[in-house]
C-alpha positions in Angstrom: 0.0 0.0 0.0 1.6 3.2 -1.1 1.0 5.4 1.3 2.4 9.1 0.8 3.1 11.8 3.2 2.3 15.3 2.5 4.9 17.7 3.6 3.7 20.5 5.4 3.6 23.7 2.9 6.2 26.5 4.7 5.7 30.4 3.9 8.0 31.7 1.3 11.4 32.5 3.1 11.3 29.4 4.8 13.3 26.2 4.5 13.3 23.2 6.3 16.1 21.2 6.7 17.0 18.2 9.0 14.0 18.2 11.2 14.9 22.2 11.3 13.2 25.1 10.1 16.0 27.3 8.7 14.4 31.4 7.6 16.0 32.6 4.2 16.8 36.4 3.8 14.1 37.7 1.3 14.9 40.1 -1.1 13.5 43.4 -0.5 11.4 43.5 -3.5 10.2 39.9 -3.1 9.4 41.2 0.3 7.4 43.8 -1.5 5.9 41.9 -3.8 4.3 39.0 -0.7 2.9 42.1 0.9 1.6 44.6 -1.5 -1.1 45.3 -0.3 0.4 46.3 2.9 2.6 48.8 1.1 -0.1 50.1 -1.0 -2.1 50.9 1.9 1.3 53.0 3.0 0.8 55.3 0.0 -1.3 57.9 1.8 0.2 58.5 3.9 3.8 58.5 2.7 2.6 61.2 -0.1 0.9 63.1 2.9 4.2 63.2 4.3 5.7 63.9 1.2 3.9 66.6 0.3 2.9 68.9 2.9 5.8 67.9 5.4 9.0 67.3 3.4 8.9 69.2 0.3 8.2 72.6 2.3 11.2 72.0 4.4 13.4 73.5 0.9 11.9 76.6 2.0 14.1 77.0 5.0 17.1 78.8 2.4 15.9 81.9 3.1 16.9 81.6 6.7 19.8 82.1 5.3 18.9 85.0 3.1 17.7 88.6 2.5 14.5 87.3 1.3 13.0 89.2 -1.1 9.5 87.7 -3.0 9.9 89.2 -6.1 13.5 88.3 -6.4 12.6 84.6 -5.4 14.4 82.0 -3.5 17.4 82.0 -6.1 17.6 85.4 -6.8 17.6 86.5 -3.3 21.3 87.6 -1.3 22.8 84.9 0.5 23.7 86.7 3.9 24.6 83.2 5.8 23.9 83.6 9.6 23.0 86.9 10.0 19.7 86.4 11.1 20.2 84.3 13.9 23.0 86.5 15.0 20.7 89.7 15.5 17.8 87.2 17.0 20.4 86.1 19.7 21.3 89.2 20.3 17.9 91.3 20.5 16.0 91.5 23.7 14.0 89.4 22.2 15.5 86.0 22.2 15.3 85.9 26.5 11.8 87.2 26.6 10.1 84.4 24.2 12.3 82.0 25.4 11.6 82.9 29.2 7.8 82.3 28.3 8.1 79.4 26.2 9.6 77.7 28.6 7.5 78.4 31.3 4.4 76.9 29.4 6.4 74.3 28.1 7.5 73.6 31.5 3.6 73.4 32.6 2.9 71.6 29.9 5.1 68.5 31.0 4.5 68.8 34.5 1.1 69.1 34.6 -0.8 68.7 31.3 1.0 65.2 30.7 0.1 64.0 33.9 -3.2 64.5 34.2 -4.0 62.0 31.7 -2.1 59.3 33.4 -4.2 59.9 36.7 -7.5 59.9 34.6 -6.7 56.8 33.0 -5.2 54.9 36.6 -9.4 56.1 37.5 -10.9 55.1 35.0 -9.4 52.0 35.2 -10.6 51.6 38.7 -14.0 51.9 37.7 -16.3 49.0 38.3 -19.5 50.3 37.2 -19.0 50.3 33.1 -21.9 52.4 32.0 -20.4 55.5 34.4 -17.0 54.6 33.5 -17.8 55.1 29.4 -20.2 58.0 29.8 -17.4 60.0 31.8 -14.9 58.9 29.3 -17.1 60.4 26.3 -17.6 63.4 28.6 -13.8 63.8 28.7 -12.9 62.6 24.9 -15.2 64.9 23.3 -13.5 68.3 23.3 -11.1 66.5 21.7 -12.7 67.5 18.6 -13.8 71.3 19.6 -11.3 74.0 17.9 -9.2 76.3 19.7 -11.5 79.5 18.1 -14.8 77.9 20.1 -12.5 76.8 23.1 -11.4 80.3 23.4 -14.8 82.0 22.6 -16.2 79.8 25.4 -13.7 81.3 27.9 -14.0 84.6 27.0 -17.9 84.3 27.3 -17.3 82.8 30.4 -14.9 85.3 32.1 -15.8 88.5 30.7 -16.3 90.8 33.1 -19.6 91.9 31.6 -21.4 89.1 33.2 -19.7 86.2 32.6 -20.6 83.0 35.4 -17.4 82.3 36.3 -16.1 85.6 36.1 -19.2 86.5 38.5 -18.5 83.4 40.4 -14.7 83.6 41.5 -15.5 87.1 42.0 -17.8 86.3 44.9 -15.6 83.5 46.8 -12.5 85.9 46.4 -14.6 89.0 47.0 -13.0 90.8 44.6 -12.9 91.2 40.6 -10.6 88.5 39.0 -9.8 89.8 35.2 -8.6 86.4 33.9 -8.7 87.6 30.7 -6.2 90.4 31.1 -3.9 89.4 34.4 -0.7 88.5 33.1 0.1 86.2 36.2 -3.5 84.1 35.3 -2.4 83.8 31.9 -0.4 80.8 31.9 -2.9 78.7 34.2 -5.7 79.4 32.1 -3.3 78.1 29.1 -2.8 74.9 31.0 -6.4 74.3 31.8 -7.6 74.9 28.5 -5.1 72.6 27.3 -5.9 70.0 30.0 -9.8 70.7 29.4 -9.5 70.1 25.7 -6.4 67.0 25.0 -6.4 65.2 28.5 -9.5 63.1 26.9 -7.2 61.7 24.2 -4.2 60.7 25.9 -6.6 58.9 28.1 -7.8 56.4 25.7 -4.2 56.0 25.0 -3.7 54.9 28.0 -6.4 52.8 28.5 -5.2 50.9 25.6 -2.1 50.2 26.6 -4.0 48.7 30.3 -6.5 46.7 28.4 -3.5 44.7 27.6 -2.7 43.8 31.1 -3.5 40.1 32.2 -7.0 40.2 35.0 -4.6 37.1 36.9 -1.8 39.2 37.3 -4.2 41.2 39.3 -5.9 38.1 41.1 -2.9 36.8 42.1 -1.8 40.2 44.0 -5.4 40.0 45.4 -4.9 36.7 47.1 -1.3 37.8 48.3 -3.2 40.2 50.1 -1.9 43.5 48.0 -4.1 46.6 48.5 -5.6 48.8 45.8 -2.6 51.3 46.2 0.1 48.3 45.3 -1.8 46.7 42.8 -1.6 49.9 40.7 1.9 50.7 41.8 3.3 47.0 41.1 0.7 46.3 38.2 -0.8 49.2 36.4 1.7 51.7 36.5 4.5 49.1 34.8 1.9 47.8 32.1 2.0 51.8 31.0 5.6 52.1 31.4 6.5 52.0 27.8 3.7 53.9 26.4 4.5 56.9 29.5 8.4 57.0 27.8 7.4 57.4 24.3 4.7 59.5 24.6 7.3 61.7 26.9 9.8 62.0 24.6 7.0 63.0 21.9 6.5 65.6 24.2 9.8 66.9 24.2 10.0 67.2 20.8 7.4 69.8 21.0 8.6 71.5 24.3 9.4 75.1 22.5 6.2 74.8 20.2 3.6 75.8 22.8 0.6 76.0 20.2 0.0 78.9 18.1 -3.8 78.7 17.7 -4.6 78.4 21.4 -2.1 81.3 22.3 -3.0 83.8 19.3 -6.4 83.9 20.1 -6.1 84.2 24.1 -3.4 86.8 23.5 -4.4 90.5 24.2 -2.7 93.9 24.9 -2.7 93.6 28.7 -1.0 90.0 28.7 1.4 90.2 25.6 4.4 90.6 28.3 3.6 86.8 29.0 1.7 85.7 26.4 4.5 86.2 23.7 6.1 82.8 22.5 8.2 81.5 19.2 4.8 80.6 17.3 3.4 84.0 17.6 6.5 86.1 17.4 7.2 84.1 14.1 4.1 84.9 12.6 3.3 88.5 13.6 7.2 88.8 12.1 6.6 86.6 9.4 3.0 87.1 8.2 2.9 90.7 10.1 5.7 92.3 9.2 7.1 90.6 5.7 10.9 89.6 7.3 10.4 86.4 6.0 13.9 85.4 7.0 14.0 86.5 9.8 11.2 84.5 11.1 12.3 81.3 9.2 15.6 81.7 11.3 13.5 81.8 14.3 11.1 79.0 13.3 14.5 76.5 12.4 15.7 77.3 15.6 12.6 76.4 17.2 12.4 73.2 14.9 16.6 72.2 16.2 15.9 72.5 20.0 13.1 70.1 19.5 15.0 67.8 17.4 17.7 67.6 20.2 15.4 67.6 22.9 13.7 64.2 21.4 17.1 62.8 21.0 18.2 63.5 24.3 15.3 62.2 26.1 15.5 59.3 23.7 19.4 58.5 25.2 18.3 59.1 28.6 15.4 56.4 28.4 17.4 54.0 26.9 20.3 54.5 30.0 17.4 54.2 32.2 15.7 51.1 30.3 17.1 49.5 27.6 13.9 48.2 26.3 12.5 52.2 26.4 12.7 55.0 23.9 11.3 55.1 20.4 14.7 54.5 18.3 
């Protein structure tokens, strides 16, 4: 009786050998070719890229140039790095930076934390109709813009009758002008910022804990480990990863504090605090027509965050090898 056996079909780039399964290097267009549709699915958004992200970045020549539009990119004087020099040396360069960094500074401290500590609730939640609506509640002004998020808060704290300008105004028993105190300025930034992203980075979170195994937390319960340890030992470690990338994402974006949310929030009585690199560059740029000159100051915006994201990066991976994003 002939009886044949039927080897078992292996996955191109496979071999098998002496009771051994031995992988082949594939070739990268072979590669391309068993997973097409993969890469055709990349297109969008590699010509997204492309297009609006890459291609402008030839633009940043006339940092290094007197700029002039009729004359045109090539026609224009090459004057190397003049324009940096004068930013570095105007008064300025301290005052943007001095403000930048303090909202950056709040941004980090405060504004990436709070989402952490709304997802470790949320995740505590037992009851799972509460524990979706109040994630909605949170998640939706997500999708609000900056112009309604700033025409809410000025209709709110006018001072011609707004409720919460009428309302802190009665437990402080004085008027508080949170539109036009420089010293509220920046924790009105934060809290519109918290208000409007915290709802996002939440669910990013909460993705990363769905991934977490219900015995690991079973097993700390019959070993007799309290809420507090459970998240400490459990929770907080599942997130570890996602808490590093998503801080060194931050960094890269420390000197770029927003320019919608700050533009529209800005008036004459808080400029002194209110002035940062995106809106000096475009009241410069846009404003005043010295194109160069606010390239120069946008590129050197762009370079800090570049090295801030590498450093962070390095100092992950010393920490944990097994953190940072590359």
């Amino acid at each position: 009786m002939d009886v044949s056996v039927k080897k078992p079909q292996l996955k191109a780039g496979v071999e098998q050998g002496d009771g051994l399964i031995i992988k082949k290097q594939v070739g990268f267009w072979k590669h391309v070719m068993l997973h097409k549709w993969l890469y055709i699915m990349l297109i969008p958004g590699i010509l997204y890229f492309a297009i609006f992200r890459y291609a402008p970045m030839w633009g940043i020549i006339i940092a290094f140039q007197n700029y002039v539009p009729h004359l045109g990119v090539f026609g224009s004087q090459f004057v190397g790095f003049t324009w940096f020099q004068e930013f570095f040396s105007s008064p300025d360069f301290m005052r943007l930076l001095g403000n930048t960094l303090a909202l950056g500074f709040l941004n980090i401290t405060i504004g990436f934390v709070v989402p952490i500590i709304l997802a470790l609730l949320l995740n505590e939640m037992r009851i799972q109709i509460f524990k979706r609506c109040i994630q909605t509640a949170i998640y939706v002004p997500h999708f609000v813009s900056w112009t309604i998020v700033a025409s809410l808060t000025t209709v709110l704290l006018t001072s011609n009758g707004g409720f919460l300008f009428e309302l802190l105004s009665n437990i402080f028993g004085r008027e508080i002008h949170v539109l036009t105190d420089p010293k509220l300025f920046r924790p009105m930034i934060v809290i519109q910022g918290i208000w409007k992203s915290s709802g996002f980075g939440t669910i990013i979170y909460l993705a990363a804990l769905a991934s977490v195994d219900v015995e690991q937390y079973e097993a700390a319960i019959v070993d007799g480990a309290g809420r507090f340890k459970r998240l400490w030992h459990i929770t907080l470690p599942a997130i570890r990863s996602t808490i590093v990338i998503l801080l060194i994402l931050n960094c890269g974006s420390f000197l770029s504090t927003g320019f919608d949310q700050i533009f529209l929030m800005t008036n004459s009585l808080n400029r002194s605090v209110a002035d940062v690199f995106d809106v000096f560059v475009y009241n410069i740029g846009i404003g005043s027509g010295m194109f160069s000159y606010a390239t120069a100051v946008g590129l050197f915006r762009s370079l800090v965050g570049i090295i801030l994201i590498v450093t962070a990066n390095l100092v992950a991976k010393k920490i944990d090898p097994d953190a940072g994003i590359f």
